[in-house]
C-alpha positions in Angstrom: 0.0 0.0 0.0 2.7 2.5 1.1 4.9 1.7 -2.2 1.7 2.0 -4.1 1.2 5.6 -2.8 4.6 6.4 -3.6 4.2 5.6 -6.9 1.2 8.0 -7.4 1.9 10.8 -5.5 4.3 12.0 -8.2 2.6 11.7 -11.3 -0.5 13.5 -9.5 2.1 16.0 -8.8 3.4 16.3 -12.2 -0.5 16.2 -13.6 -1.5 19.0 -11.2 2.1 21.2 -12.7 1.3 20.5 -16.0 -2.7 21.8 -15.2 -1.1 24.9 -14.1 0.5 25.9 -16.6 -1.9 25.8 -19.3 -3.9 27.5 -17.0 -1.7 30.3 -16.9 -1.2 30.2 -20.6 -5.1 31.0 -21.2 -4.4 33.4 -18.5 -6.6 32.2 -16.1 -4.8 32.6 -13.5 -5.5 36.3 -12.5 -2.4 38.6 -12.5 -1.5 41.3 -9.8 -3.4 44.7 -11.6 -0.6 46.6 -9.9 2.2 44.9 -11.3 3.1 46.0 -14.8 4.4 43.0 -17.1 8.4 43.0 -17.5 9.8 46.1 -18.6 6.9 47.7 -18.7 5.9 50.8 -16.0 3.0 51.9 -14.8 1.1 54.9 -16.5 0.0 57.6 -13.5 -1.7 60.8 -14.4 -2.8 62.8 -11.8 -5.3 65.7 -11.4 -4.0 68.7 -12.0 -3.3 71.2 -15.2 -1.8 69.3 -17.8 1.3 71.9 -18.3 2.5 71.4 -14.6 2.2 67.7 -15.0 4.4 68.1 -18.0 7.2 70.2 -16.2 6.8 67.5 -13.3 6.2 64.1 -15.2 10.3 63.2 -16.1 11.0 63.9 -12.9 8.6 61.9 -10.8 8.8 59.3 -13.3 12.4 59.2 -13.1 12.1 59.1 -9.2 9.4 56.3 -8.6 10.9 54.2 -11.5 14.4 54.4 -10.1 13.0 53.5 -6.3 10.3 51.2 -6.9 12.7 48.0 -7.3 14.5 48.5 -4.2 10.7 49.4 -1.8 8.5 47.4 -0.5 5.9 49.6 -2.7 4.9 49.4 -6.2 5.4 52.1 -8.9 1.2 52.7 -8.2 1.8 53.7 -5.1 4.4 55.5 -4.7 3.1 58.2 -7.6 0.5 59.9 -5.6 3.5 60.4 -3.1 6.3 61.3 -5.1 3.9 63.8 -6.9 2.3 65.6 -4.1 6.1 66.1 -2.8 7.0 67.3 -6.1 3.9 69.5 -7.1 4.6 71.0 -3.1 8.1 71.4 -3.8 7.6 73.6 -6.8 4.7 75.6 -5.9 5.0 76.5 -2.4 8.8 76.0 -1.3 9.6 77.0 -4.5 12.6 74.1 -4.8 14.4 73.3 -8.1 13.7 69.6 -9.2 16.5 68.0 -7.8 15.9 64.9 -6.2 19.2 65.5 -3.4 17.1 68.9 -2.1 13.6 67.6 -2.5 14.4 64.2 -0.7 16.3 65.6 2.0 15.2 64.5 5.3 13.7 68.1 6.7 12.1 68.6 3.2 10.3 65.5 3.5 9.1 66.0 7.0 8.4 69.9 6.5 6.2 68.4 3.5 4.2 66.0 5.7 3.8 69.0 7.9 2.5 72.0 5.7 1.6 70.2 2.5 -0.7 67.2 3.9 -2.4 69.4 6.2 -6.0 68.0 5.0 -4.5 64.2 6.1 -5.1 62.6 9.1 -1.9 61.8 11.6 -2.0 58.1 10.2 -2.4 59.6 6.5 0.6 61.7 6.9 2.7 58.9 8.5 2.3 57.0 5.8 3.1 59.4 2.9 5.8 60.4 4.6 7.5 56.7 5.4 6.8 56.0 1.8 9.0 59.0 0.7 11.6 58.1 3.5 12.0 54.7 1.7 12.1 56.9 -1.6 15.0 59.2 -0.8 16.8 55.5 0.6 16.6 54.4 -2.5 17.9 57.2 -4.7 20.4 58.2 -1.9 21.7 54.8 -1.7 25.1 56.0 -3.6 25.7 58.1 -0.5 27.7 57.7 2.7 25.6 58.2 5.8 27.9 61.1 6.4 26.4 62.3 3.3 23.0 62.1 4.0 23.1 63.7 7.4 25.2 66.4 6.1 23.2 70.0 4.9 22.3 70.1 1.5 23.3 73.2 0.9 21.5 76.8 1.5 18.1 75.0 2.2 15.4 77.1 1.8 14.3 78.2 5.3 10.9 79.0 7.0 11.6 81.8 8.6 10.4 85.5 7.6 12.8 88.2 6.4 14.1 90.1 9.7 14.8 93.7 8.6 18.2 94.3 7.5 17.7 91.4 4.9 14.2 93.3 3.6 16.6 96.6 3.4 19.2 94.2 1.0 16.4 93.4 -1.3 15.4 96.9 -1.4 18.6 97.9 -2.6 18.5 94.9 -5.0 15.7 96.2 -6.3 17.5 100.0 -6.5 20.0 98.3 -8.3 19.0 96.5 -11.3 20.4 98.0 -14.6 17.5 98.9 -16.2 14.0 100.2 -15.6 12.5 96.9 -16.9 14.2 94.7 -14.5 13.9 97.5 -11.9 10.1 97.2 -12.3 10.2 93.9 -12.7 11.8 92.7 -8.9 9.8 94.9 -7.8 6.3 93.3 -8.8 8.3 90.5 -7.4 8.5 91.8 -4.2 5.3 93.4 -4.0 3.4 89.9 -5.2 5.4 87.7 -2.7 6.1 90.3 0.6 2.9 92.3 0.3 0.4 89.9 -0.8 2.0 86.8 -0.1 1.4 84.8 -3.2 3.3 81.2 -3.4 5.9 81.2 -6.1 4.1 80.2 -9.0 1.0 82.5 -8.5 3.5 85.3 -8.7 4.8 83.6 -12.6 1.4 83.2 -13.4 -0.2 86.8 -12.4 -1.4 89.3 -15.1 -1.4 92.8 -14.4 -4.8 93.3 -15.8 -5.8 91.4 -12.9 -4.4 94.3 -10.3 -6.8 96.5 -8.9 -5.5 100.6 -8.3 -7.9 102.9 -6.2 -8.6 105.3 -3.7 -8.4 102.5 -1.5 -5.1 100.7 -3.0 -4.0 97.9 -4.4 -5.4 94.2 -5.1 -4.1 91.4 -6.5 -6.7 89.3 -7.8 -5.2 85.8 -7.8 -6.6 83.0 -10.3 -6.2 79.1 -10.1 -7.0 76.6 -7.8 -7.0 79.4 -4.7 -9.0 82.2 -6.4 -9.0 84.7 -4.3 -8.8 88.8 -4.1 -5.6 90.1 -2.2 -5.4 93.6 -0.8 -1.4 94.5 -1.0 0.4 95.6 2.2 0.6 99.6 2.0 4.5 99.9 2.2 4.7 97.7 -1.3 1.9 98.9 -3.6 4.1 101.6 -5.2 6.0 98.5 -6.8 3.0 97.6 -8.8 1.7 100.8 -9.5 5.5 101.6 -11.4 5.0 98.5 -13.2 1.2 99.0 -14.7 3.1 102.6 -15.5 5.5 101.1 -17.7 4.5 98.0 -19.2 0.6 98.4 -18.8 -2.1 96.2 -17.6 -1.8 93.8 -20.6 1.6 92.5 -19.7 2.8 90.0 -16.9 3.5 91.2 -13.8 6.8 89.9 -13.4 8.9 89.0 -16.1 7.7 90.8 -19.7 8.2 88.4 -22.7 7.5 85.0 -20.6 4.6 82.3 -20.9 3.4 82.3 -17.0 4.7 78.7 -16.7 8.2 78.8 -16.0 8.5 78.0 -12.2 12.0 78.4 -12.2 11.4 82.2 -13.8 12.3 83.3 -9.9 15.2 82.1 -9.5 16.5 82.4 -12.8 16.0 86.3 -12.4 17.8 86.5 -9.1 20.6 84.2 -10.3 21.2 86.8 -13.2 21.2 89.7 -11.3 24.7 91.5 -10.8 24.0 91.1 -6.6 23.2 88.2 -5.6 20.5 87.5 -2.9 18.8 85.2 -0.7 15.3 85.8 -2.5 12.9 82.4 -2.1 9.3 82.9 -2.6 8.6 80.5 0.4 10.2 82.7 2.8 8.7 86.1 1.4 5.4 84.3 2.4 6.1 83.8 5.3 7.1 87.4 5.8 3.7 88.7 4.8 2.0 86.0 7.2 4.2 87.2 9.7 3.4 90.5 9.1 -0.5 90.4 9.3 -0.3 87.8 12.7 2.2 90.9 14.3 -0.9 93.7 13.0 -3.1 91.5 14.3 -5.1 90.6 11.3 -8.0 88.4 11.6 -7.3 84.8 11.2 -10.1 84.4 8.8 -9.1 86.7 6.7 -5.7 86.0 6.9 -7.0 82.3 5.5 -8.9 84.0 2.9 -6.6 86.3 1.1 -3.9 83.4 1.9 -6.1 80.6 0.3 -5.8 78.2 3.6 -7.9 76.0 4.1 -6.6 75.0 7.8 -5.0 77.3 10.6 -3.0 74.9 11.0 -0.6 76.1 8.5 0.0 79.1 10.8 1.2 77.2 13.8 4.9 76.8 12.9 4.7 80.8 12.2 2.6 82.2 15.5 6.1 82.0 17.5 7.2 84.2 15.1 5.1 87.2 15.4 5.7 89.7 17.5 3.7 90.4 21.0 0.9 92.5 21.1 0.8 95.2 23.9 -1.1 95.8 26.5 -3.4 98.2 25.3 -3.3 96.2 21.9 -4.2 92.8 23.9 -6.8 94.8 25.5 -8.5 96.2 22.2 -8.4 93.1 19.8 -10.2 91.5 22.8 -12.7 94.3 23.3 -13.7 94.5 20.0 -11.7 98.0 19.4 
């Protein structure tokens, strides 16, 4: 009986291999939906305008194809990731695409931070472990040394304290010709006195600037529509630039398309003086600036386009102390 068995047992074995197979050859057998066929890659295209995804496509791409291997996560799910990081990294922080600065360590958890501010604490965890294993992979070439050290001049959070706003004014004093004079200017006037994120400034028209008795808004299309009044000290910027170029004309940059968002740092890096000019940290100047005046958080949220107050908590140390009487009035209702 037991020799009999033996003698079976293998050819059911074989039987049940050969079943198999053709099974898989009429592809019954179902395949994994998220994992493409050899050599091939997943196709992600996520919602947003189809020119940013083009400027942001080879470099995600490049990214999730190039980590995916060496994770524990398929090329599906580390897109939505990669490309929040990247969209974040352009638009607000105003970062070049380059994976050693985006993938640094305090970029990815300042990221998880201000740019997930809608997830939940679990929701956040998790985008941000899946970038973690990201940056391991791409960084793998590195020492540890390496990827402890600074990455350079990091853009940071912090406002402009004075003596750096008096540099950029005399940056601005100092450009060779009225149209770049004009032109940093608008620059300053769009990211320290209305606090536009870098790629709003790029993209804002001047027939979109409001001049009366009352002064000076910005009316900001997009994704954040929104209506900006300009902070008194900088509205002369913009009224010089409608003077020159007129309200059919970009307000920053004459001859561009209002997609380049690298049109910032370009200008500054061709400037005969260089400066520290980042359109993250003149942002958080204006912010600064209206939590100091007191402002109203709601309409601080509205002419920022927040959708949280949460985004203000890394900046409330930052503003400066009411006074007494101040304390007293904001309170009192006046």
């Amino acid at each position: 009986m037991n020799e009999r068995d033996g003698d079976v047992a293998p050819a059911e074995s074989e039987l049940r291999e050969r079943q198999l197979k053709a099974l898989e050859q009429l592809s019954v057998i179902p395949v994994d939906a998220e994992t493409p066929p050899p050599g091939a890659h997943y196709d992600y295209t996520p919602v947003m305008p189809p020119e940013l995804w083009e400027h942001l496509r080879p470099f995600v791409e490049d990214l999730v194809r190039t980590a995916a291997p060496a994770t524990a996560y398929t090329e599906k799910q580390l897109y939505p990731a990669v490309t929040k990081l990247a969209r974040w990294a352009s638009e607000t922080a105003g970062l070049p695409l380059k994976a050693k600065l985006i993938l640094h360590p305090a970029n990815i958890d300042r990221f998880a931070n201000e740019g997930l501010v809608a997830y939940t604490n679990a929701g956040r965890a998790t985008m941000r472990s899946k970038l973690r294993r990201v940056a391991a992979a791409i960084l793998d070439g590195e020492t540890p040394q390496d990827r402890k050290r600074p990455m350079g001049k990091a853009p940071s959070s912090s406002p402009y304290t004075e003596p750096e706003l008096a540099t950029l004014l005399s940056w601005v004093n100092g450009q060779p010709t009225r149209e770049r004079k004009t032109s940093a200017g608008a620059l300053l006037a769009l990211g320290i006195g209305a606090g536009l994120t870098g790629r709003e400034i790029v993209a804002q028209r001047l027939d979109s600037v409001t001049v009366d008795e009352a002064g000076v808004v910005v009316h900001v299309a997009g994704d954040e529509a929104r209506d900006v009044p300009v902070v008194r000290e900088w509205e002369h910027f913009l009224v010089e630039r409608l003077e020159l170029v007129g309200s059919n004309a970009w307000a920053f940059r004459s001859g561009q398309e209002g997609s380049n968002i690298n049109l910032i740092t370009d200008f500054v890096s061709r400037s005969h003086k260089r400066v520290n000019l980042q359109a993250r940290r003149m942002r958080a100047t204006w912010l600064v600036h209206h939590l100091s005046a007191g402002t109203p958080v709601t309409s601080l949220m509205r002419a920022a386009g927040l959708q949280s107050i949460e985004a203000l908590d890394r900046l409330l140390p930052l503003a400066e102390g009411r006074t007494e009487r101040e304390y007293r009035d904001d309170l009192r209702g006046g």
